[in-house]
SERO-4910 file (N, C-alpha, C, O; in steps of 0.05 Angstrom, whole numbers):
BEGIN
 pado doro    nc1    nc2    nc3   cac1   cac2   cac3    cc1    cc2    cc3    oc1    oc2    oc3
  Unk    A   2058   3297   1686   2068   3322   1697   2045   3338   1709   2025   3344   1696
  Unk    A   2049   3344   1737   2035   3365   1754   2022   3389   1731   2031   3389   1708
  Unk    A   2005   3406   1738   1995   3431   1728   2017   3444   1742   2033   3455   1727
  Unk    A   2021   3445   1768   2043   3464   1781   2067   3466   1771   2080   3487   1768
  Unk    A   2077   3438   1765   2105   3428   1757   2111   3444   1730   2130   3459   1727
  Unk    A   2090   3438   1710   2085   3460   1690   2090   3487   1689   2108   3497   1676
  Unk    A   2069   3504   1707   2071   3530   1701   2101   3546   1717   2114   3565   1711
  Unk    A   2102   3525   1740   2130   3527   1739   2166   3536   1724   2186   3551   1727
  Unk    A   2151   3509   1704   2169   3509   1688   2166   3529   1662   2183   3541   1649
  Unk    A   2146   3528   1661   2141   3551   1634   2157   3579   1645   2172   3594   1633
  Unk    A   2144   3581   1681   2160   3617   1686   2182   3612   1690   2189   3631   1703
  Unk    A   2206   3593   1686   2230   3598   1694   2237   3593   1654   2261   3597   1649
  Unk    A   2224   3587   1635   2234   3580   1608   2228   3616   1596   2243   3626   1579
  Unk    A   2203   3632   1608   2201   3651   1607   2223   3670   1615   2231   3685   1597
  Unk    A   2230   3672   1633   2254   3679   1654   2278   3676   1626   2288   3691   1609
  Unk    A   2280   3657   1631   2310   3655   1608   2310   3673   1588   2329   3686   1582
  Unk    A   2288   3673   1578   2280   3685   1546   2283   3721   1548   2288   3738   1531
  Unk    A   2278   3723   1571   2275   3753   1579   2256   3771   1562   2262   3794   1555
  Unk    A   2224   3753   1554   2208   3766   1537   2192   3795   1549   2188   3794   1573
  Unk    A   2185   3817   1538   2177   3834   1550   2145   3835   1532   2136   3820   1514
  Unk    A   2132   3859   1544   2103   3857   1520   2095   3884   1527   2096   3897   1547
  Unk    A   2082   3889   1497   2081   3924   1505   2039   3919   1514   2024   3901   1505
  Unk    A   2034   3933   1524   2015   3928   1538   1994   3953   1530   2005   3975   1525
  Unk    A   1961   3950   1527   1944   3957   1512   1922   3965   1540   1900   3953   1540
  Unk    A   1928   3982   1563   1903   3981   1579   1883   3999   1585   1892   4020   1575
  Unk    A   1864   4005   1595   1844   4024   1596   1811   4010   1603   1810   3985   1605
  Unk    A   1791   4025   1606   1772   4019   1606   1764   3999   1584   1773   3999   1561
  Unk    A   1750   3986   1592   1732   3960   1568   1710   3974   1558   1697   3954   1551
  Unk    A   1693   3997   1551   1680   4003   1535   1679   4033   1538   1692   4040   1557
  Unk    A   1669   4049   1526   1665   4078   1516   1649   4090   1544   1628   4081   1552
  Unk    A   1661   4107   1553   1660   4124   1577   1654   4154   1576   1655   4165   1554
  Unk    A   1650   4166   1593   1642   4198   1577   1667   4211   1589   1679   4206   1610
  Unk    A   1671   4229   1569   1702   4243   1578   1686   4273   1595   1700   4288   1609
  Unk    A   1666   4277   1593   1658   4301   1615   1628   4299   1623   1617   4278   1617
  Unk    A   1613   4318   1635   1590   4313   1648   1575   4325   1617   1586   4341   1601
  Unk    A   1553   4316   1614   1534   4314   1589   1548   4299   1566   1539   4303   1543
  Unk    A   1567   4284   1567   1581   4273   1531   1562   4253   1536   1557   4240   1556
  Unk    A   1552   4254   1511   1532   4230   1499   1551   4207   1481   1545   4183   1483
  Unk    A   1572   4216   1465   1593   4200   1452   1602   4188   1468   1597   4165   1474
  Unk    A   1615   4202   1478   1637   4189   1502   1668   4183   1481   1670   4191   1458
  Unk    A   1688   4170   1496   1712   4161   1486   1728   4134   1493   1716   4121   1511
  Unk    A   1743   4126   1487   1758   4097   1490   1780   4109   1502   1795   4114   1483
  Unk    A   1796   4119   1530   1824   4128   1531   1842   4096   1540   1835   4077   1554
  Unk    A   1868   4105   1525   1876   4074   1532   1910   4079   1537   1923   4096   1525
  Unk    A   1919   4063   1554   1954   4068   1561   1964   4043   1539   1955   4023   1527
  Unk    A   1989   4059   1544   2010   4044   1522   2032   4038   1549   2038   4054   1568
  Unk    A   2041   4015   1544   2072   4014   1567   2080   3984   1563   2065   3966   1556
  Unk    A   2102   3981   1568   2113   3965   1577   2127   3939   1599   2145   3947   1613
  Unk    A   2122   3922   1601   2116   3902   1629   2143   3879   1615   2150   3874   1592
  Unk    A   2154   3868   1645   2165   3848   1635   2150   3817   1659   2161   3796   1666
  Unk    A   2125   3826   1664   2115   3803   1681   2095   3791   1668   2075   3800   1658
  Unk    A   2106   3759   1670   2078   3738   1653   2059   3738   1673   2040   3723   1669
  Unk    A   2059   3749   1692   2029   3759   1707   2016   3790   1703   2029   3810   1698
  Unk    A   1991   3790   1704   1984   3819   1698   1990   3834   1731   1975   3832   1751
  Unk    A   2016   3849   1727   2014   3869   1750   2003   3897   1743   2010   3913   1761
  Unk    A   1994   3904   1729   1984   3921   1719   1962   3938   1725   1962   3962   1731
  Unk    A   1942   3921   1721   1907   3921   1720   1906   3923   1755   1882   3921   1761
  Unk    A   1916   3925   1770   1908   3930   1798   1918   3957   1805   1909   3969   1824
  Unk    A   1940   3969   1788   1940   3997   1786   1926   4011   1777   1925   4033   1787
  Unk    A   1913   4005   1758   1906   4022   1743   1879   4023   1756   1870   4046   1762
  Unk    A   1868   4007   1760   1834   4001   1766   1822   4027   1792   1800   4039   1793
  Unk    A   1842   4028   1808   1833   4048   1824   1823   4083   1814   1813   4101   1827
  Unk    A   1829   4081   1794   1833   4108   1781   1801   4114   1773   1798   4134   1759
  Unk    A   1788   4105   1776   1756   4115   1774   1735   4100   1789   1741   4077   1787
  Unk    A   1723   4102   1796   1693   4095   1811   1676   4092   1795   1657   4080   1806
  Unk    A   1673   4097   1772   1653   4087   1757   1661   4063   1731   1646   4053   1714
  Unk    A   1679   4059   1732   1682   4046   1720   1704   4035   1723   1719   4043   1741
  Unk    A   1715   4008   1698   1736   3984   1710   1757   4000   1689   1751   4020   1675
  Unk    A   1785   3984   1691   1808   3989   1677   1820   3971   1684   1817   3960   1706
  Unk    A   1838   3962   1666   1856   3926   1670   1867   3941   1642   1861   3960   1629
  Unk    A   1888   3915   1641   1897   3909   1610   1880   3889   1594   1871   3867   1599
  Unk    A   1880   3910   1569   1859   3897   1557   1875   3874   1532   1864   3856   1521
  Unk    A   1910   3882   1529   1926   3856   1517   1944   3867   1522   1951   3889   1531
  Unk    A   1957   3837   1510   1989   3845   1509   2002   3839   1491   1994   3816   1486
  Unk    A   2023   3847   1471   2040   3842   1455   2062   3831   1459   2076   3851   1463
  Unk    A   2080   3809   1461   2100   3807   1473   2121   3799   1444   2113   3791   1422
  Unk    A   2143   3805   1450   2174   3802   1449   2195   3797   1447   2205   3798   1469
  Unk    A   2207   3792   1434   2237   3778   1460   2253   3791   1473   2272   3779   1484
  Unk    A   2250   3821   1476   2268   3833   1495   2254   3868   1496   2237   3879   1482
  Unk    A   2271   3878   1522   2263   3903   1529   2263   3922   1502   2243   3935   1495
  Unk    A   2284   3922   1492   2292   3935   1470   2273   3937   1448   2263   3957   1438
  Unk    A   2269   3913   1444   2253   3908   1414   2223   3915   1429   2203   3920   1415
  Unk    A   2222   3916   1456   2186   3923   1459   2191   3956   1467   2170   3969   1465
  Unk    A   2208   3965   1472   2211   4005   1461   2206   4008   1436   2192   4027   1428
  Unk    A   2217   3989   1422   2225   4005   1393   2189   4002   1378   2179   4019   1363
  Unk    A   2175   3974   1390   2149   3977   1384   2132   3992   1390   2113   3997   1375
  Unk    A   2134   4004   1418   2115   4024   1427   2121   4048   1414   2102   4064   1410
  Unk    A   2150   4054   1405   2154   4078   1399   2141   4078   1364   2145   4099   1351
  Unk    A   2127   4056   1351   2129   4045   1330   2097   4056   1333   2086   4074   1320
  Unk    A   2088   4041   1353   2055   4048   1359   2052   4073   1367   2034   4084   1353
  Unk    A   2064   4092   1386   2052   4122   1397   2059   4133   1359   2046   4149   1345
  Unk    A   2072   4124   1355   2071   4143   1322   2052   4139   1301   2048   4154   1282
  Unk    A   2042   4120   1307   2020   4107   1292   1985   4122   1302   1967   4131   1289
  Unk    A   1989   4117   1331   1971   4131   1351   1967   4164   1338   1946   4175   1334
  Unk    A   1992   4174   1333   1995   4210   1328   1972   4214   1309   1956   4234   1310
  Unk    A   1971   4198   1297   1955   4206   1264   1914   4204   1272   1898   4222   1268
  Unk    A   1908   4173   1285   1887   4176   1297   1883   4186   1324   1859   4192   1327
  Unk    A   1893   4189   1340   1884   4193   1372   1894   4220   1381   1909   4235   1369
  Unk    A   1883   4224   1404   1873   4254   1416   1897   4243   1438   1893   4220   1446
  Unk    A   1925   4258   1451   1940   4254   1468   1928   4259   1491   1925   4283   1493
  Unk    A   1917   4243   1519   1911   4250   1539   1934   4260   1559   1957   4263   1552
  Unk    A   1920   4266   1594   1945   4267   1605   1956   4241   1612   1951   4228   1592
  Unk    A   1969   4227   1628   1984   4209   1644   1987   4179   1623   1982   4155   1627
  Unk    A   2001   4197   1596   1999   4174   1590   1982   4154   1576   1988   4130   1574
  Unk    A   1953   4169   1563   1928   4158   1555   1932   4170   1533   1947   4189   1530
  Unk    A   1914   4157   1512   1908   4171   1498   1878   4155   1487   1875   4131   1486
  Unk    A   1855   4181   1479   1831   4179   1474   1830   4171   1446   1834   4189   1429
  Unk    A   1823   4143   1437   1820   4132   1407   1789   4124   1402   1781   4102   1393
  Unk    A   1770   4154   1412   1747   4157   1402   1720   4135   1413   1724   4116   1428
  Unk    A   1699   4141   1405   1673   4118   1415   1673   4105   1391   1650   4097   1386
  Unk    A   1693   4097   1371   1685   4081   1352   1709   4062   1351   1712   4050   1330
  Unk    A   1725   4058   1372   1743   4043   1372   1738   4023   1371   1718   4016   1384
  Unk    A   1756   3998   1354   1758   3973   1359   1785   3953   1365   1806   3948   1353
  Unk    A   1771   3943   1394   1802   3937   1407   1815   3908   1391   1839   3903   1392
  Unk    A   1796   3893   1378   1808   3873   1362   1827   3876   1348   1849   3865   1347
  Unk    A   1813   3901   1329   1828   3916   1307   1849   3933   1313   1861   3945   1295
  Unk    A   1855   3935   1331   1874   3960   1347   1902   3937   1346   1924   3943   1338
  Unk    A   1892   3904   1358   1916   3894   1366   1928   3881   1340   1952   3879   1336
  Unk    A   1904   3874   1322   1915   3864   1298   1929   3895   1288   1953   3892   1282
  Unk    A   1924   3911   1286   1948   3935   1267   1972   3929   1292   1994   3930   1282
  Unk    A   1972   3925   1315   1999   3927   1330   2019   3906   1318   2043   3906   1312
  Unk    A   1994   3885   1318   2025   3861   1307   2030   3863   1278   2046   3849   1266
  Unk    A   2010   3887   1262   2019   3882   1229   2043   3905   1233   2062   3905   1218
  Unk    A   2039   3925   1255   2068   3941   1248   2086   3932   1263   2104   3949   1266
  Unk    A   2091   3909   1278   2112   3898   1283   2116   3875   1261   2139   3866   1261
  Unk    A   2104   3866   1246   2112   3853   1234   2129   3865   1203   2145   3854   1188
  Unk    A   2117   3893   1199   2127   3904   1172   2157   3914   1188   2174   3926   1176
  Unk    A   2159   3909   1208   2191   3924   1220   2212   3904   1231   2235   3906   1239
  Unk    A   2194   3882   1228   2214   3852   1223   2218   3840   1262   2235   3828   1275
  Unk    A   2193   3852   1266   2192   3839   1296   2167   3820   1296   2144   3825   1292
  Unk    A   2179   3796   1303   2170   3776   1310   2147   3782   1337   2153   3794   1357
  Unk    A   2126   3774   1332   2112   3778   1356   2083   3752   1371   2070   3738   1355
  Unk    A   2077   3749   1396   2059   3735   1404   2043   3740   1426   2051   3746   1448
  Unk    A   2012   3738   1416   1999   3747   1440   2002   3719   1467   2016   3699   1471
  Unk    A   1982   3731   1478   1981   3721   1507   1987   3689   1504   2006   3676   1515
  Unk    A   1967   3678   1485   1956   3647   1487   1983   3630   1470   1992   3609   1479
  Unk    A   1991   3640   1447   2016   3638   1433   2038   3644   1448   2060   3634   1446
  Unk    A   2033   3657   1460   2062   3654   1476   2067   3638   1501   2087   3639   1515
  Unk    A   2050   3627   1504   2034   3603   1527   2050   3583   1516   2071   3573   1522
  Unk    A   2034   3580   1498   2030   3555   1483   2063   3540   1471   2072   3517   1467
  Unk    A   2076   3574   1470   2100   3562   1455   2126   3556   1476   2145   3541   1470
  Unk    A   2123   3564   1491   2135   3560   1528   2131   3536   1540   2148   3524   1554
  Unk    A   2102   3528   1534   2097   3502   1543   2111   3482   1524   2128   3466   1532
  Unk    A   2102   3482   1499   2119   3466   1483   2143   3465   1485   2157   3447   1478
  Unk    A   2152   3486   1497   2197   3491   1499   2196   3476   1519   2214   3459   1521
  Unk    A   2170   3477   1547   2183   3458   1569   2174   3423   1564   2182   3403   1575
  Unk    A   2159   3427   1549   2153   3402   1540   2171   3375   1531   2169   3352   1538
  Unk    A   2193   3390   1505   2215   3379   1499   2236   3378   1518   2252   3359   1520
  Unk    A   2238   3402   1536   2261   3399   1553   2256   3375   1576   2275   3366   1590
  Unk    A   2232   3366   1577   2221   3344   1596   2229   3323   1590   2239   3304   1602
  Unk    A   2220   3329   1557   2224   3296   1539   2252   3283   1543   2258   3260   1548
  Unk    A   2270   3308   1538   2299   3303   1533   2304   3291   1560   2319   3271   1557
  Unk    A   2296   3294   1590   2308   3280   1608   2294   3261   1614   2302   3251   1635
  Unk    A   2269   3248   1601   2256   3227   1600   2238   3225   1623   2229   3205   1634
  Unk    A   2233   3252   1630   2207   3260   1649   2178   3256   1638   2158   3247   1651
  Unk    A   2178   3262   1615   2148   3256   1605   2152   3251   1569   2169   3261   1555
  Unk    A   2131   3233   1561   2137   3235   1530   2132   3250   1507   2108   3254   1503
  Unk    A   2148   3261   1491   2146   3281   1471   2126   3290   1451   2132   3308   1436
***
């Protein structure tokens, strides 16, 4: 089987599934929030995407000159629904440590850690009984779905 034939098939097994992913983006390291901050801050968006491509990070990136912005992960899903009910799971979680910015940001300090940020995302989806997978796991498990569906028509072996 092609690489093309593949990723192909993975975005139309994606497609079916109708997975969505709540999305983690902002600058990649501690920035100064005004002229003299020696701390500086982490500001980061919370939202929602239903594309297994990053359309995202090319919006966002324009928004400063000194520095980059992309998505820094993604949480995914299996549906629009269940990725509201997570974000709305996370900005509540957010309330307790983070400073509310405008447009949608919010500042989670110069001591942030984004590892640690994504592991509490999937432990409070998991204490609320949502199944969840990052980027490479959800690759991985797409490919294996088109994998069998190949097998079954005797396109490639199992």
């Amino acid at each position: 089987m092609k690489k093309k034939d593949l990723d192909d098939a993975v975005r139309r097994v994606f497609r079916r599934h109708e997975f969505c992913a709540v999305y983690v983006a902002g600058p990649n390291e501690v920035v100064p929030r005004k002229m003299g901050d020696n701390r500086g801050g982490r500001p980061i968006k919370l939202g929602i995407t239903r594309a297994l491509e990053d359309t995202i990070s090319s919006h966002l990136d324009g928004a400063s000159a000194y520095y980059e912005q992309r998505v820094l992960f993604r949480v995914w899903v299996k549906s629009f629904p269940i990725a509201r009910k997570l974000e709305g799971l996370v900005i509540q979680a957010l309330g307790v440590n983070a400073e509310g910015l405008r447009k949608a940001f919010w500042d989670m300090g110069a001591d942030f850690q984004l590892e640690f940020f994504e592991m509490e995302i999937h432990t409070i989806a998991q204490c609320n009984g949502i199944k969840t997978w990052d980027d490479d796991s959800l690759f991985f498990d797409l490919a294996h779905e088109v994998k069998r569906e190949f097998a079954k028509k005797g396109k490639v072996s199992a």
